[in-house]
C-alpha atoms as one frame of an Amber mdcrd trajectory, in Angstrom:
protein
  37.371 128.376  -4.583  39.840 130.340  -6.539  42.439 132.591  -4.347  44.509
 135.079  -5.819  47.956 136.326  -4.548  50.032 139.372  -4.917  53.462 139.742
  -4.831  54.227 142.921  -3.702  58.123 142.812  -4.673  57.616 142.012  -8.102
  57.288 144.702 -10.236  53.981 143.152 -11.892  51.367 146.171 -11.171  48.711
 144.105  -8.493  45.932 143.666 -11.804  48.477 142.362 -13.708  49.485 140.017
 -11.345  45.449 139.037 -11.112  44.701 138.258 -15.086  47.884 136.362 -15.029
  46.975 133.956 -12.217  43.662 133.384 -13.923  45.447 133.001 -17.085  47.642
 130.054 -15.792  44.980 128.893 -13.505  42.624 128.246 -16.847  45.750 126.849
 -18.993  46.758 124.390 -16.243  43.379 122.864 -15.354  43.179 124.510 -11.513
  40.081 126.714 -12.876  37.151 125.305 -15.485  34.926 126.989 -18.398  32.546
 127.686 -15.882  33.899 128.178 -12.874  33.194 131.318 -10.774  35.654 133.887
  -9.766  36.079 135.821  -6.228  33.668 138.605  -6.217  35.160 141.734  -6.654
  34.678 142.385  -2.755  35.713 139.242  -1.620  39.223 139.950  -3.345  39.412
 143.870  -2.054  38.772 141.860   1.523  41.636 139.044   1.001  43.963 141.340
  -0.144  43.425 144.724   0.901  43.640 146.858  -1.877  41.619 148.948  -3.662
  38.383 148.637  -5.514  39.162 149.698  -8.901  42.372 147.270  -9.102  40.550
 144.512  -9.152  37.572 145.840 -11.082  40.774 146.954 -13.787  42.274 143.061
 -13.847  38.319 141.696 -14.590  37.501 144.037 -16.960  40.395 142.817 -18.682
  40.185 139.262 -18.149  36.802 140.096 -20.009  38.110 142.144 -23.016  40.662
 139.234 -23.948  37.610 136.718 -23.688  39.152 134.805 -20.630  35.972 135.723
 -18.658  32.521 136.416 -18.785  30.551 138.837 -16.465  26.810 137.877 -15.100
  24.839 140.624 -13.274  24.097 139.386 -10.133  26.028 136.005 -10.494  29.555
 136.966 -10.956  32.478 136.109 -13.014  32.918 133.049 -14.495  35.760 131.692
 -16.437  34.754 131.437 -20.298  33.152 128.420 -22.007  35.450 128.975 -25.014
  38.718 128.594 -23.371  41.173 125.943 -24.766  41.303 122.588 -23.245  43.339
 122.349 -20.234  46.180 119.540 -20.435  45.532 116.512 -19.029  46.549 115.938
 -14.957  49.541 113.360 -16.450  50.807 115.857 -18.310  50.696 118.254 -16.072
  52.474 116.139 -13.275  55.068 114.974 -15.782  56.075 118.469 -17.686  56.364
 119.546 -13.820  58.353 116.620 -12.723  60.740 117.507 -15.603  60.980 121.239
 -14.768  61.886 120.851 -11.262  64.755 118.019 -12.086  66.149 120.622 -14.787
  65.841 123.579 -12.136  67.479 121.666  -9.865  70.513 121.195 -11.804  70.582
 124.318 -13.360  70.903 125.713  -9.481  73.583 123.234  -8.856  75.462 124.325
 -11.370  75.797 127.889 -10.184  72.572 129.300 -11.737  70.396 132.104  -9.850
  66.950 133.323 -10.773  68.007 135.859 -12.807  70.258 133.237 -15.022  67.797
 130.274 -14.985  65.092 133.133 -16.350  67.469 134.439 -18.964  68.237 131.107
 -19.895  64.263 130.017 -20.252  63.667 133.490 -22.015  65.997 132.660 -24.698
  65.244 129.111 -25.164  61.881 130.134 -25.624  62.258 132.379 -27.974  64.617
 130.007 -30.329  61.987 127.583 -29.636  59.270 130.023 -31.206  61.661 130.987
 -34.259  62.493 127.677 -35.305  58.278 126.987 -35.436  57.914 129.977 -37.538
  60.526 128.633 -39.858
């Protein structure tokens, strides 16, 4: 089953924090088109807060189409969600990110450089496709 986390020193407001873990959880594989989320209650329980947080972050997850609501089923994560990548993939892209974080926190790097530096690649990366 599904467990969310919250990271109270982020910044991220908590039902942020909760459509973005489903978010990755569906683009990485860890949840399926079909797989049932926490019950509202059961999430309020695990991590003590409030009600209408986690109502906010699946109401959400529902207006962008990520999940789909059953009365007196649950949530479940949407049939029409993009294909996960394959488990090899996966394991490789990560094996690759942690050798690159490694050095770039060897050479003097700390999490507010490495993210600046990601940021930016990323968003060359995205100009040069739209060119």
């Amino acid at each position: 089953m599904f467990v969310f986390r919250l990271d109270t020193h982020s910044g991220v407001p908590p039902y942020l924090q909760l459509v973005q873990q489903v978010r990755q959880a569906v683009l990485l594989g860890f949840l399926q088109p079909g797989d049932r989320l926490p019950l509202i209650r059961e999430v309020v329980e695990d991590l003590a807060i409030n009600p209408n947080t986690v109502a906010k972050a699946y109401r959400q997850m529902e207006q962008e189409k990520l999940v789909t609501g059953r009365p007196g089923q649950g949530t479940f994560v949407d049939e029409q969600q993009s294909a996960a990548m394959s488990a090899s993939t996966y394991t490789s892209l990560r094996r690759g990110l942690a050798t690159w974080l490694r050095r770039a926190y060897a050479a003097g790097l700390d999490e507010q450089a490495v993210d600046a530096l990601v940021a930016s690649v990323r968003q060359q990366t995205r100009n040069e496709d739209v060119a």
